[in-house]
C-alpha positions in Angstrom: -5.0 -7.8 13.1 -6.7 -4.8 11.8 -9.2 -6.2 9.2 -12.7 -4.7 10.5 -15.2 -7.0 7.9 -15.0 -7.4 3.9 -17.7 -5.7 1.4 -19.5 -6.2 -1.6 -17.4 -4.2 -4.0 -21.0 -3.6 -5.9 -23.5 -2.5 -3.0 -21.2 -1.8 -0.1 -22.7 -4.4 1.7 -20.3 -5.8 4.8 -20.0 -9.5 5.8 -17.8 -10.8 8.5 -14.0 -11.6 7.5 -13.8 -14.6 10.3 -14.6 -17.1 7.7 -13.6 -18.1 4.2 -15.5 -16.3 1.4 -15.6 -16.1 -2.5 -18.0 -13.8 -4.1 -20.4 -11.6 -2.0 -24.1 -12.0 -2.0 -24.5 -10.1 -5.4 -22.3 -12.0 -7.3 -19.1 -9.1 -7.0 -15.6 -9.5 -5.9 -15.4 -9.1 -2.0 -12.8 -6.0 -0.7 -11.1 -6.4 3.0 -11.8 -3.3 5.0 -9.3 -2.3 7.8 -9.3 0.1 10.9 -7.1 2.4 8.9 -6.8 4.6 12.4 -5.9 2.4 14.4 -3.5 1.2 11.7 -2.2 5.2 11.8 -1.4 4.9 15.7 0.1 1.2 15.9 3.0 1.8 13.1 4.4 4.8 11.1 6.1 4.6 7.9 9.4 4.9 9.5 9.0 1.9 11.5 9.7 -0.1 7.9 12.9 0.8 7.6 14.0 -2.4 10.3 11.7 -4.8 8.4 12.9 -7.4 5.8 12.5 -5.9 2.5 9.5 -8.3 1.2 6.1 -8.4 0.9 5.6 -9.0 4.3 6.6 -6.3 5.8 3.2 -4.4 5.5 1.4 -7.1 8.0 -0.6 -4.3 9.4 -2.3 -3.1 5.8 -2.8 -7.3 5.3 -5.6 -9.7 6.4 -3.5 -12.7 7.6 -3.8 -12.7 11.7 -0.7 -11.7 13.9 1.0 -14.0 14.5 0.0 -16.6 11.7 3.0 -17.9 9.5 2.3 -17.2 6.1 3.3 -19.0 2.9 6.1 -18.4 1.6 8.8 -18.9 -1.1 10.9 -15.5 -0.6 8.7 -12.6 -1.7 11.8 -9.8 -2.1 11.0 -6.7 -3.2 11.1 -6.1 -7.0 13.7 -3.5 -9.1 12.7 -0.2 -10.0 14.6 0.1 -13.1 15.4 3.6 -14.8 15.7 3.4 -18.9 17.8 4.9 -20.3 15.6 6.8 -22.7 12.8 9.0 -21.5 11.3 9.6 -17.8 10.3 5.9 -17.4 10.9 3.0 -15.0 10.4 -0.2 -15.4 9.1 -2.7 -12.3 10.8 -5.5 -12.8 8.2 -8.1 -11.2 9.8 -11.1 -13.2 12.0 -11.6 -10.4 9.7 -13.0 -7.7 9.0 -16.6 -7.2 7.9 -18.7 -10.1 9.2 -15.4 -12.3 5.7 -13.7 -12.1 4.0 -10.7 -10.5 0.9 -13.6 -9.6 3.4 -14.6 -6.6 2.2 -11.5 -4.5 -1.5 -12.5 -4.8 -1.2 -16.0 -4.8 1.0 -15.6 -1.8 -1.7 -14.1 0.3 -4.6 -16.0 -1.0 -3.0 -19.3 -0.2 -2.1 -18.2 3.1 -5.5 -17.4 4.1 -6.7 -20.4 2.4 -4.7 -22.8 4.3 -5.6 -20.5 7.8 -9.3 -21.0 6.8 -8.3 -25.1 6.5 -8.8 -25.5 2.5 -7.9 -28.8 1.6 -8.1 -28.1 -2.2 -8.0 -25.4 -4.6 -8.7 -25.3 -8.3 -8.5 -22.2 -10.8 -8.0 -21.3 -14.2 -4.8 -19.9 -15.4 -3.0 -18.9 -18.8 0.0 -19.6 -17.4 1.5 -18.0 -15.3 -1.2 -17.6 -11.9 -1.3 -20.9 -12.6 1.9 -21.9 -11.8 2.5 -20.0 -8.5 -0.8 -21.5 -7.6 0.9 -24.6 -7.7 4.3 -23.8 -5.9 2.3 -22.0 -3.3 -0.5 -24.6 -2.9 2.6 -27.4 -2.5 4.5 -25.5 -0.1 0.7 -25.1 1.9 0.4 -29.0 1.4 -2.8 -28.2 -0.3 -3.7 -29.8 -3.4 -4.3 -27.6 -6.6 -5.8 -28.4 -10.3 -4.9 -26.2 -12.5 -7.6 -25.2 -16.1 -5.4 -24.1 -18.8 -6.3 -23.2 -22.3 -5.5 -26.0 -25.0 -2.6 -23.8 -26.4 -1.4 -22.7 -23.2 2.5 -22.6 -24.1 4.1 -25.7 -23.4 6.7 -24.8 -20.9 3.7 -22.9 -18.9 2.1 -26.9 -18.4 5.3 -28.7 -17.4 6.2 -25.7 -14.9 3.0 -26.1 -13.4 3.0 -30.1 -13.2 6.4 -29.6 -12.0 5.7 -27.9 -9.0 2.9 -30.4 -7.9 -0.8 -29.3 -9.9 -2.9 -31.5 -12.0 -2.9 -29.8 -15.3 -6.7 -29.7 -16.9 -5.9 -28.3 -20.8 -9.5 -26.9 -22.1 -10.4 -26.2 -26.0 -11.2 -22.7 -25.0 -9.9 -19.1 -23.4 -9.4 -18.9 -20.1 -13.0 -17.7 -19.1 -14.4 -20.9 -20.4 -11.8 -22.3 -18.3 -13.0 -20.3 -15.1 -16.4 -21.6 -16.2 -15.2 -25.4 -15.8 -13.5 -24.4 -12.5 -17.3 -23.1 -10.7 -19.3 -26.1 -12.0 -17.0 -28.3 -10.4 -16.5 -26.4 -7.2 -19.4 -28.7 -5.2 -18.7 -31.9 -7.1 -15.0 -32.0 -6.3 -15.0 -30.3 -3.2 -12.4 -27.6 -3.7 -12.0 -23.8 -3.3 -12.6 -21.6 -6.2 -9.2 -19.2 -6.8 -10.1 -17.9 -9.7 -9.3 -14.0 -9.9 -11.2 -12.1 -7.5 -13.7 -14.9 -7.0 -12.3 -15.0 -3.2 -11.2 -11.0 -1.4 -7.5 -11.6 -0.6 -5.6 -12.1 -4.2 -6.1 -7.9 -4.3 -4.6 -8.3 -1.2 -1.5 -9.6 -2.4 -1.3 -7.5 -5.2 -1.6 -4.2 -3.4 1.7 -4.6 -2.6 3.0 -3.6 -5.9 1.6 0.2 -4.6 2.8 0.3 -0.8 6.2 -1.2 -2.7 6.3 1.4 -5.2 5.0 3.7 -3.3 8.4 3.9 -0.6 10.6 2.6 -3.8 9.9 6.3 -4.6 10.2 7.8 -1.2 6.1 8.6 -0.9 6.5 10.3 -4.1 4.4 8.2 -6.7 4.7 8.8 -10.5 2.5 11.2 -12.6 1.1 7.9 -14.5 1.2 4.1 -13.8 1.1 2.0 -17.1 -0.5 -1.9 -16.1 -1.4 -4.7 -18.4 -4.5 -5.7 -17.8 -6.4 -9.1 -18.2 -8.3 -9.6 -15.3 -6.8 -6.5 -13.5 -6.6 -7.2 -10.4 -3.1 -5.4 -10.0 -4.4 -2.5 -11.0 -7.5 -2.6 -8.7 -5.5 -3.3 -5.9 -2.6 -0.4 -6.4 -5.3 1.8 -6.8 -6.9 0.7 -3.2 -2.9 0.7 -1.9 -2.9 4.3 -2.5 -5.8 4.7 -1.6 -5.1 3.5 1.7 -1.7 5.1 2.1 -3.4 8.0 1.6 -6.0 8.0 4.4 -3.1 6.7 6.8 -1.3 10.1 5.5 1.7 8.6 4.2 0.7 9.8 0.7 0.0 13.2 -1.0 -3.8 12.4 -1.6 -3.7 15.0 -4.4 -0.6 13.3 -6.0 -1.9 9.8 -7.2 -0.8 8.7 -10.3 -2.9 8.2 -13.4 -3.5 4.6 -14.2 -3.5 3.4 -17.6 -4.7 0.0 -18.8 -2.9 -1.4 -21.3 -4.5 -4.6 -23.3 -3.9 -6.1 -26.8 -5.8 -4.8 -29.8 -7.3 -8.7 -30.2 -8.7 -8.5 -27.0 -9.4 -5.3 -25.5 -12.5 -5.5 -23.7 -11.9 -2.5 -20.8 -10.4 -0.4 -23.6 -14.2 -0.4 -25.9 -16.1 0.2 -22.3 -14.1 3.0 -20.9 -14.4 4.4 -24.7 -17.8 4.0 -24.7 -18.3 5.3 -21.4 -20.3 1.9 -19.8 -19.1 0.8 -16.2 -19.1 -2.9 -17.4 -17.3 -4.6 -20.2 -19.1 -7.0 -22.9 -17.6 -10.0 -23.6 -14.7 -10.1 -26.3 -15.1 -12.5 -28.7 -12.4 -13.9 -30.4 -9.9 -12.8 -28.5 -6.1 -13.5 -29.7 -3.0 -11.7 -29.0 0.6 -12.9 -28.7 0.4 -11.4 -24.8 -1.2 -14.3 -23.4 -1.7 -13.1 -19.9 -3.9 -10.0 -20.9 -5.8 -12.4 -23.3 -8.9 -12.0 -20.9 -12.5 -11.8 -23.1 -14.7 -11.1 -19.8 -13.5 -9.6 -16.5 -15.6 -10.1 -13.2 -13.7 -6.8 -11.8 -14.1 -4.8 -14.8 -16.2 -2.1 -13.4 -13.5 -2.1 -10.7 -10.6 -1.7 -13.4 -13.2 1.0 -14.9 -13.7 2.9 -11.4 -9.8 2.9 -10.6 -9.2 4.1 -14.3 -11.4 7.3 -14.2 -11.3 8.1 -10.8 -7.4 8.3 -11.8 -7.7 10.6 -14.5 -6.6 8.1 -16.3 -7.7 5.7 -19.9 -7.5 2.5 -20.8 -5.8 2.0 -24.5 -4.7 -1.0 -26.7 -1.5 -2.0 -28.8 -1.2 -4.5 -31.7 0.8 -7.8 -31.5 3.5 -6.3 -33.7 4.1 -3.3 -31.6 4.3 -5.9 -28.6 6.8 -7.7 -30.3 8.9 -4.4 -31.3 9.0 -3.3 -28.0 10.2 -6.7 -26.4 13.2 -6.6 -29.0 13.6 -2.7 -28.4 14.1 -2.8 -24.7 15.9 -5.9 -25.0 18.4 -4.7 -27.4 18.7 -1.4 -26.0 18.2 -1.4 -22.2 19.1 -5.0 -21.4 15.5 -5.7 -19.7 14.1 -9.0 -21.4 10.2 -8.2 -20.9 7.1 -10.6 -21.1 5.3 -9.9 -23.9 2.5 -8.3 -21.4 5.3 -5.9 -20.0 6.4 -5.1 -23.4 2.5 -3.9 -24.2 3.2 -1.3 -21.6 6.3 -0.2 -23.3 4.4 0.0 -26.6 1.6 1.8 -24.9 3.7 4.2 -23.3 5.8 5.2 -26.8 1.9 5.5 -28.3 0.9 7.8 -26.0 3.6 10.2 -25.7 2.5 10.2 -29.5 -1.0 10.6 -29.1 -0.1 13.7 -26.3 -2.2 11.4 -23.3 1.2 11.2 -21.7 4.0 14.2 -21.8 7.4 13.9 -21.6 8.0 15.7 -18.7 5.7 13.3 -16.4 7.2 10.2 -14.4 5.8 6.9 -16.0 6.1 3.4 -14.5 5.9 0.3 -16.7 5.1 -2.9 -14.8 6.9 -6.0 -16.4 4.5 -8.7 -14.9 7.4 -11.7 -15.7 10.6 -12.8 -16.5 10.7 -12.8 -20.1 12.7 -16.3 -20.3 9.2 -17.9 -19.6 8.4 -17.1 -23.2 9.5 -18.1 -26.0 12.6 -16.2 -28.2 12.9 -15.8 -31.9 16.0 -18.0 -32.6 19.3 -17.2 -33.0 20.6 -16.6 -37.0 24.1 -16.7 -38.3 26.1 -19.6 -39.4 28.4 -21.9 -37.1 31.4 -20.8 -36.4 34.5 -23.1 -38.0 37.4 -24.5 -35.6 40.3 -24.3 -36.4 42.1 -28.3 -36.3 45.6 -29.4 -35.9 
């Protein structure tokens, strides 16, 4: 294991990593630390090539102990997919266990949880963390409750009853639902996995950069575009590459630009990096047909701000209409059913090769956070078909 401590993503502060933790003393998400030299001198980046291509094989830049099984329902690696218009790719995280890119940190927390001995673990979810939570939490033999918004789509409920979670619906966003999960946490006795309330869902998530990041032969693109809600994704690509790049296995120099992408009813990270604040004010109202990115208040939204201009890189927003163009676009001409979060990046990316905040010439990678059959489809039109009889 090559985790040195954890620390206070606001003051620095370290605190031992032998222990379970949520937030640090001040209230801010918690980042694992690792002896990145001794990481340099144990493996190389050619020593991957005879590891099974999943999440796993990057044991030495994650937390869980050597030697420690971890929990797991198959975490393959996720396409890269070329379009066939423009100098874009599209990550195609839709195809990980329970058809969502929350596998990778949901993965990794639950494993540490269930090293630590959690018993029980409650978050809140607009869908889709939720439901890995509880496939994960099941396979652990932990129990989970799950807080979902009151119009939290349907199918997003019965997947997650399904796979073994009580399902808590709340008449409010999913903030107010976070809100219901830490009042509880001392009363019902369970562990708060709400995002990046505990140091190893980034964790889990990072693995979206070391992935891309040999996808691409140690080449990354000139701009990365992320849908962002809570954004923990982006935070933790940005500390991948970060980390790849004091091991040396990265271009320091070359990092890509990181965009975050929200919905124009709920684009909290887009007003503060506009404004130029390093914290986000609350969104109120928030609505969007993107559900996932439909996040009024962000506990890591200096963190998403930090990763965003250390980048070189801006935050911008898309309208639900554009959303639901570029779902039907892609579709129609690439054959990639997106999630409507994935198909914000889409938009984002066709805006800004508009606006002239992203060129033609430069490598763009959209991240498509989920199979898009775990959405709703406009129906099918035409009449039925006569048969022909006797």
């Amino acid at each position: 294991m090559f985790v040195t401590h954890l620390a206070c993503s606001w003051t620095g502060k370290p605190q031992a990593a032998d222990r379970l933790s949520g937030l640090s003393e001040a209230g801010k998400p918690l980042l694992v630390r690792y002896d990145l030299a001794r990481v340099r001198t144990a493996v190389d980046r050619a020593a991957l090539r005879d590891r099974a291509e999943d999440l796993w094989r990057y044991r030495e830049l994650l937390p869980l102990p050597a030697g420690v099984a971890p929990v797991s329902l198959g975490e393959a690696w996720t396409p890269l997919l070329p379009l066939r218009r423009g100098n874009v790719w599209v990550k195609d995280e839709g195809r990980l266990p329970t058809g969502s890119f929350k596998a990778r940190g949901i993965a990794l927390a639950v494993s540490m949880a269930r090293h630590f001995g959690v018993r029980r673990i409650a978050m809140p979810t607009n869908g889709n963390a939720g439901a890995a939570l509880a496939a994960y939490a099941s396979r652990a033999g932990i129990e989970s409750v799950v807080f979902c918004p009151e119009d939290t789509p349907e199918i997003n409920l019965r997947e997650i009853q399904a796979q073994g979670a009580t399902v808590r619906r709340v008449a409010g966003l999913i903030h107010e639902c976070g809100r219901l999960v830490a009042a509880g946490k001392e009363r019902e006795g369970w562990f708060d996995l709400s995002t990046l309330k505990e140091p190893y869902r980034i964790e889990g998530k990072k693995t979206m950069g070391l992935e891309l990041a040999e996808q691409l032969g140690w080449e990354l693109p000139d701009v990365i575009l992320y849908p962002t809600g809570g954004g923990t994704g982006l935070i933790g690509m940005w500390k991948a590459f970060e980390e790849l790049a004091a091991l040396g296995w990265i271009d320091p120099a070359r990092r890509p630009r990181m965009v975050a992408v929200q919905a124009s009813g709920c684009a909290p990270i887009v007003r503060a990096f506009e404004a130029g604040t390093e914290k986000a004010e609350t969104w109120e109202g928030a609505h969007t047909v993107a559900a996932g990115i439909r996040v009024p208040a962000a506990i890591g939204d200096f963190l998403i701000l930090r990763a965003v201009r250390e980048s070189g890189g801006f935050a911008t927003a898309v309208d639900d209409t554009a959303i639901l163009a570029a779902r039907q676009a892609v579709g129609r001409e690439e054959g990639i059913l997106l999630c409507p979060e994935g198909a914000a990046t889409y938009a984002a990316y066709q805006q800004e090769l508009r606006s002239g905040r992203i060129r033609e010439d430069e490598r763009a990678v959209l991240f498509n956070c989920a199979s898009g059959l775990k959405y709703d489809l406009p129906p099918v039109t035409g009449p039925v078909e006569p048969v022909a009889r006797g």
